[in-house]
C-alpha positions, 0 to 999 in steps of 0.5 A: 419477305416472301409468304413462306418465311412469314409462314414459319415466322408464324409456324414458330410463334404458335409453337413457342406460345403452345410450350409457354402454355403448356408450361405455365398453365397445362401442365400445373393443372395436371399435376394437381389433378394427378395428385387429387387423383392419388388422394383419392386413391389413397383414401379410397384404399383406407376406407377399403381396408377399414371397411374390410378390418370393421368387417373382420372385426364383425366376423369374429365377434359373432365367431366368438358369440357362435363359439360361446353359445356352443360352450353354452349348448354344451355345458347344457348337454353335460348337466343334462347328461348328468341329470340322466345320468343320476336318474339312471343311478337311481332307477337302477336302485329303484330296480335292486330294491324291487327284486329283493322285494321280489324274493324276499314276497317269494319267500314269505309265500314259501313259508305260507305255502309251507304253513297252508300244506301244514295246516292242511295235514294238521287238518286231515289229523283232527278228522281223522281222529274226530272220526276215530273218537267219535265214530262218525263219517268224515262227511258228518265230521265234516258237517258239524265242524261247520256247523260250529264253525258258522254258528262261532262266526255268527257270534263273532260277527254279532260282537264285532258288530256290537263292538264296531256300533259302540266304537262307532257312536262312541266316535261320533259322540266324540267328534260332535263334541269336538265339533261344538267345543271347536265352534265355541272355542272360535267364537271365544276367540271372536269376542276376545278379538271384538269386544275385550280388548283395548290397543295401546299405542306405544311412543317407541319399539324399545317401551316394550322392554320396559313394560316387560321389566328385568325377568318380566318382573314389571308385566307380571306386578301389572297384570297380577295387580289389574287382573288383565292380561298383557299380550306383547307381540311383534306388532310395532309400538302396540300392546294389547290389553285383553279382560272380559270384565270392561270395568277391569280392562278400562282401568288397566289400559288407563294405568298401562297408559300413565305409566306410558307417559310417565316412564317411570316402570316398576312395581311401586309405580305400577300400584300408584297409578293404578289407584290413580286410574281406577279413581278416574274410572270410578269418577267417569263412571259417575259423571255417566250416570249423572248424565244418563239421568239428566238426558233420560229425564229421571229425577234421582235414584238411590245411592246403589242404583246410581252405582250400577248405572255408571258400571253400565258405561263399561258393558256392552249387549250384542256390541250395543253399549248398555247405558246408551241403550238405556237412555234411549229406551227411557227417552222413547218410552217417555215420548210414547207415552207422552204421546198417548197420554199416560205418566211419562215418569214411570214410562222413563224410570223403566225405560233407564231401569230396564237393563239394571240387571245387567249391571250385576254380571253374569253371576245373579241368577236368571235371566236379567229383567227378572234380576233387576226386578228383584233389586228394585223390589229390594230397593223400595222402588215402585211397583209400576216400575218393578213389573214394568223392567220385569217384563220387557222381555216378556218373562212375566205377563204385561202388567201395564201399558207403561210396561208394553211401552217400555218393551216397545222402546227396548226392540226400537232401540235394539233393532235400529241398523247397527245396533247390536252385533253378537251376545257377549252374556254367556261368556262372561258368565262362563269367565266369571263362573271360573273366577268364582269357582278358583276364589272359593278355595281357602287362600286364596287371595284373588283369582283371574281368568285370563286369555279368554278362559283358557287360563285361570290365575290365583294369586294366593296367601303366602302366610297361607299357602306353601309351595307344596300347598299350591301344588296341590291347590292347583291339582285341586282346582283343575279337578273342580274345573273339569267337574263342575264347569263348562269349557271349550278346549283346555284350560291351564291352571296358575297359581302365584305365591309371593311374598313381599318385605317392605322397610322404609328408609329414615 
């Protein structure tokens, strides 16, 4: 073969390899990458159109929003419209109201317009007939009814300012004595609060209930029998025992408290347990001064003396309890004068003793060294001993140093950080007098004084006292209260007749 035909021999292999290629290898890879071409279209037109559906979804939400906060803009401006409008309304009334006012202010100075130009001519009348009567001038008319007139003011003034001088002091007088009632009212209601109340802790909200009793007949046996007063507020589980006397509200809070565990509430029950407590009282109040005289190192006393010292446990002096007090007083005078030499016996005895007037109460007359000196005077005790409680207060003169150590040892014992806190004396003498004053009527069986003064209770005779009858004891005794005693603000007066039929059952 020449060199041409092996050209075109060539020339067609290199074609038919080219178409071969073409077919089973170019052409695949341009389908696939014609159809990865078209998916990404394709997903890109969805993403497209998502992130143009995301983006209209978006403008409506916040078309939305923008259209709700106009609502809300404008029911604003329609309640404010209406505010506005209201309070037009009302300034429009407002203004009415001034412009009848108005003429009604011009019509009153009308008529006083009226009444001045009559006046006026009644004025010019009285002259001129003052001036016919009297034959004098207008001018000397004139000069004389002034004359009168300032000498009618002056004595007008004089009254006034007597009237108003009177009305003055009378007020003053009044107010002072609003102002001491009030503080000593105030300070009634701090002792009440301090120092003549007891807390009872109650298991259950509804023991209320059942110390009150059906018709309150329970709390009324209670504090009818104990002399106390029951005060049930909302306070939760907690009843509150209030009596100035310590010995009384001791007893009632102890029986308050059996009838408690007991559950058993009624009046029968009410009037066992209380035996049962103020024996328990009794007792303690014996065992304490046993001990008072065991830690004060004094030997005996007398039966009557014995007793007073117990009551001593329940009382109290400026917050200090008296019977402690009283035994440091006696141990102090006792080391004093062990100390320098003297007769720590009689320096002991006193020192206990001292305060032995306050177990009278406040109704012993004077002051309460002077009182326990006369009860130990009475007594037979020894004369050392006698002046010494004399004159711890220095009420008497020192008789001997035993006597000083004593009052010595009473300003120790009561000066000490703590000691005392406000005197409490005057107000159970106050309390104590109202009782006094409400049992010295006839029937009258027992008297109370409770809610820290401001109510006295008598329990009367019903054998005694009718209806009618303690109507008239209690006007009575109101009567004797505002004449004889002595009271911040006021006091009520309740006076309780009952009768009671018992038959035992066989």
């Amino acid at each position: 073969m020449d060199l041409t035909t092996l050209a075109l021999i060539d020339t067609a292999v290199l074609a038919v390899a080219s178409t071969l290629a073409y077919a089973f290898w170019i052409l695949p890879t341009v389908q696939r990458a014609r159809r990865a071409a078209e998916e990404a279209r394709k997903e890109i037109e969805a993403k497209v159109k998502e992130a143009r559906l995301q983006a209209m979804e978006e403008a409506l939400k916040a078309r939305a929003e923008l259209e709700d906060e106009i609502r809300e803009r404008q029911r604003a401006l329609s309640r404010l419209e209406e505010k506005l409008a209201a309070k037009e309304e009302a300034l429009e009334e407002r203004r009415a109201r001034l412009q009848q006012r108005e003429q009604e202010l011009d019509a009153i100075r009308a008529r006083l317009a009226a009444s001045e130009a009559r006046v006026e001519s009644l004025q010019a009348e009285v002259e001129r007939e003052l001036e016919r009567i009297g034959r004098i001038s207008r001018d000397e008319a004139r000069a004389l009814v002034i004359e009168r007139a300032e000498e009618q003011a002056r004595e007008a003034a004089v009254r006034r300012a007597k009237a108003v001088e009177a009305q003055t002091m009378a007020n003053l007088q009044h107010k002072v004595r609003e102002l001491l009632l009030d503080a000593m009212q105030r300070s009634a209601v701090d002792v009440v609060s301090e120092a003549t109340i007891t807390v009872i802790q109650l298991p259950s909200e509804d023991m209320k209930g059942r110390i009150i009793g059906r018709e309150g007949r329970n709390i009324r046996a209670f504090e009818q029998l104990a002399g106390v007063d029951l005060i049930i507020d909302d306070t939760p589980q907690t009843v509150v025992v209030s009596c100035f006397d310590p010995v009384r509200r001791e007893i009632a809070s102890r029986a308050l408290r059996l009838l408690v565990e007991d559950g058993r509430i009624h009046p029968p029950r009410i009037e066992e347990l209380y035996e049962k407590a103020r024996h328990e009282v009794e007792k303690e109040m014996e065992e304490a001064a046993q001990r008072a005289l065991e830690l004060s190192g004094v030997a005996s006393v007398p039966p009557e003396l014995f007793e007073l010292l117990g009551r001593l446990k329940y009382r109290t002096s400026y917050g200090q309890n008296v019977l402690h007090h009283s035994v440091e007083v006696a141990r102090f005078a006792g080391i004093m004068a062990a100390e320098l030499g003297l007769d720590p016996t009689v320096a002991r005895r006193a020192g206990l003793l001292h305060d032995i007037g306050k177990a009278l109460g406040p109704e012993s007359e004077g002051a309460h060294a002077l009182a326990g000196m006369e009860l130990l005077r009475k007594l037979g005790e020894r004369e050392e001993v006698v002046q010494a409680v004399g004159a711890h207060h220095g009420d008497l003169e020192v008789p001997s140093v035993e006597a000083a150590l004593v009052s010595l040892a009473d300003t120790v014992s009561a000066s000490r950080p703590g000691a005392r806190r406000e005197s409490l004396e005057q107000y159970i003498r106050r309390l104590r007098t109202l009782e006094e004053l409400a049992a010295s009527f006839p029937g009258v069986d027992r008297a109370y004084a409770v809610q820290a003064g401001r109510e006295v209770r008598l329990l009367v005779k019903p054998d005694e006292v009718d209806d009618l009858g303690a109507a008239r004891l209690a006007e009575a005794v109101v009567r004797r209260i505002e004449q004889e005693a002595e009271y911040p603000g006021t006091i009520r007066v309740t006076v309780i007749r009952e009768s009671r039929f018992t038959q035992t059952a066989k």
